[in-house]
C-alpha positions in Angstrom: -26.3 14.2 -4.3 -24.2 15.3 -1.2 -21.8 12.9 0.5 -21.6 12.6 4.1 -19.4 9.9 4.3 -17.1 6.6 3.5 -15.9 3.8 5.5 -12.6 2.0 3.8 -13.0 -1.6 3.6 -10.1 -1.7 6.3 -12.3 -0.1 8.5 -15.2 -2.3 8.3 -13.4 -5.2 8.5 -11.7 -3.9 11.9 -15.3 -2.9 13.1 -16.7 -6.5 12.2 -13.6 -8.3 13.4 -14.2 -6.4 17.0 -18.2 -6.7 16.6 -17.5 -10.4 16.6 -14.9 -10.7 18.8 -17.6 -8.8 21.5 -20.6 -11.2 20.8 -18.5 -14.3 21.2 -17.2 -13.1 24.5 -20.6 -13.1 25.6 -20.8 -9.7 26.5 -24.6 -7.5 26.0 -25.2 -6.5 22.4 -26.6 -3.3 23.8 -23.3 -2.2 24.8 -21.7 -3.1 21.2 -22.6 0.4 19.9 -20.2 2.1 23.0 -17.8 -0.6 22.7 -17.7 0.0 18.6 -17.0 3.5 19.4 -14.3 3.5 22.2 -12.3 1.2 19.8 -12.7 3.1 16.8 -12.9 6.6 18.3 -15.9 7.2 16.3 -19.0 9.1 17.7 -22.6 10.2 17.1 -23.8 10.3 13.6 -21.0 8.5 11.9 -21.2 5.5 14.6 -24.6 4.7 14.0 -23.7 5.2 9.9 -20.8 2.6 10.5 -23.5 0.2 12.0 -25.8 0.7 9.3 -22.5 -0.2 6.5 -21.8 -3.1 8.9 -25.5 -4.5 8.4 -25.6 -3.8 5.0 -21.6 -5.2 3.9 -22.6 -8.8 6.0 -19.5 -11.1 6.0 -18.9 -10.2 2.5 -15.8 -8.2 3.0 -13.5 -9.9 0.3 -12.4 -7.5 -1.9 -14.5 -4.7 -0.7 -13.0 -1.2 -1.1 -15.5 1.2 0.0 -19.0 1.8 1.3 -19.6 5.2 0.1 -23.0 7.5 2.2 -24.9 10.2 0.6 -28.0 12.0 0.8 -30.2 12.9 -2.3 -31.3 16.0 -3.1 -35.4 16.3 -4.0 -36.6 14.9 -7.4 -32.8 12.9 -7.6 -33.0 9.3 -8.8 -30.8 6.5 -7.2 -28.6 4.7 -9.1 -29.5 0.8 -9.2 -26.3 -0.3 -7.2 -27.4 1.8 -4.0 -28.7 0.8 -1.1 -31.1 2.9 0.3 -31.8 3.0 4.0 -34.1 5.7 5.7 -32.9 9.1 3.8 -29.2 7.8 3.4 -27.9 6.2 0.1 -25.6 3.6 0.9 -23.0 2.2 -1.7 -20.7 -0.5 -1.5 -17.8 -0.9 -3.8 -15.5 -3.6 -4.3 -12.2 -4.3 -5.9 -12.2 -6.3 -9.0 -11.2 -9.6 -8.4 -8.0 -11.4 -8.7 -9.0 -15.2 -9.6 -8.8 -15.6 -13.0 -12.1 -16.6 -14.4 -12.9 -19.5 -16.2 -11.9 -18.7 -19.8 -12.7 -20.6 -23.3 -10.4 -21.5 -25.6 -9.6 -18.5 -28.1 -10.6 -18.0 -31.9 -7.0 -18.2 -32.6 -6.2 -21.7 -31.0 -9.3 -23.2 -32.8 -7.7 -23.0 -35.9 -5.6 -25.5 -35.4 -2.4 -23.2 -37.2 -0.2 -24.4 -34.5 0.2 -20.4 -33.4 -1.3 -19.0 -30.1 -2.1 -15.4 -30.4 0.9 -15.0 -33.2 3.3 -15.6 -30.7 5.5 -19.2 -31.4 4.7 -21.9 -33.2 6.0 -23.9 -36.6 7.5 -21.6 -39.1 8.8 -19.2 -36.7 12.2 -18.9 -38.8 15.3 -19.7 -37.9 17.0 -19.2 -34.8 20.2 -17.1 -35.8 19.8 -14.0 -36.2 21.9 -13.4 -39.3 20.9 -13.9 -42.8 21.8 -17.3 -44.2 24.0 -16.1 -47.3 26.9 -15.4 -44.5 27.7 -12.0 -42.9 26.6 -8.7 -44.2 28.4 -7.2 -47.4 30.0 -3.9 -46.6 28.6 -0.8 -47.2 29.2 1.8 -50.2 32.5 3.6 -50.0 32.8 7.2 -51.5 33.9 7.1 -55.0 32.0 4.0 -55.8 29.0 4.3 -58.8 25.4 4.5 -57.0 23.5 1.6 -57.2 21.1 1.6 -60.3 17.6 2.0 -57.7 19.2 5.5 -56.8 18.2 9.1 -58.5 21.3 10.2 -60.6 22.5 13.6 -59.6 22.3 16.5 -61.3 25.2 18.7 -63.0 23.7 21.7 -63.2 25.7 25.1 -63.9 25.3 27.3 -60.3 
């Protein structure tokens, strides 16, 4: 696989923007070619490629990031997603997009425990932070006996 080329979605939706903009004013289509590269300052090759994207995208230029052109080399397959026009490979990406789908109710809310995701909910505890017994006993001075849950230490002769 060898790429030639890529058009940003930017691009194409400039080029489609002025492609429309030309047709409406009523002016000959067979001039949109000249017209499409004197805008863009594209030329040659990568004009005609530009066209072939524009035919390809359509109107559909939400979200679209990228139309990507290669060539294949012999006995290489095309992936599914490609487009394939004359000996070019055409293909069109596009951003994932930003509307939240449609989504179900979780697992988690089903159960009816009152909790979403273990975040909130009844049982929560209470509010203050400190322990309900009052503030926090002081800690162990030197000089004071170890707490039984400690190791004794050792008296051994050095």
């Amino acid at each position: 696989m060898k790429t030639l080329t890529e058009f940003p979605g930017t691009l194409l939706k400039l080029a489609s923007k002025t492609q429309q903009e030309y047709v409406s004013a009523g002016k000959a289509p067979e001039e949109l070619l000249t017209h499409l590269g004197a805008t863009l300052k594209l030329e040659g090759d990568r004009l005609t490629l530009l066209q072939t994207s524009l035919e390809i995208v359509g109107h559909q230029h939400a979200n679209l990031k990228r139309v990507v052109i290669f060539t294949l080399h012999e006995g290489e397959k095309a992936p599914s997603t490609v487009i394939q026009r004359e000996a070019h490979c055409f293909l069109v990406e596009h951003y994932p997009s930003l509307d939240k789908p449609a989504s179900q109710p979780s697992a988690e809310i089903k159960k009816g425990d009152g909790r979403r995701n273990g975040k909130g909910g009844p049982g929560k505890g209470p509010r203050n932070p400190r322990n309900e017994s009052g503030p926090r006993q002081p800690k162990q001075t030197v000089g004071e006996r170890p707490s039984p849950s400690l190791p004794k230490p050792r008296t051994t002769p050095v």
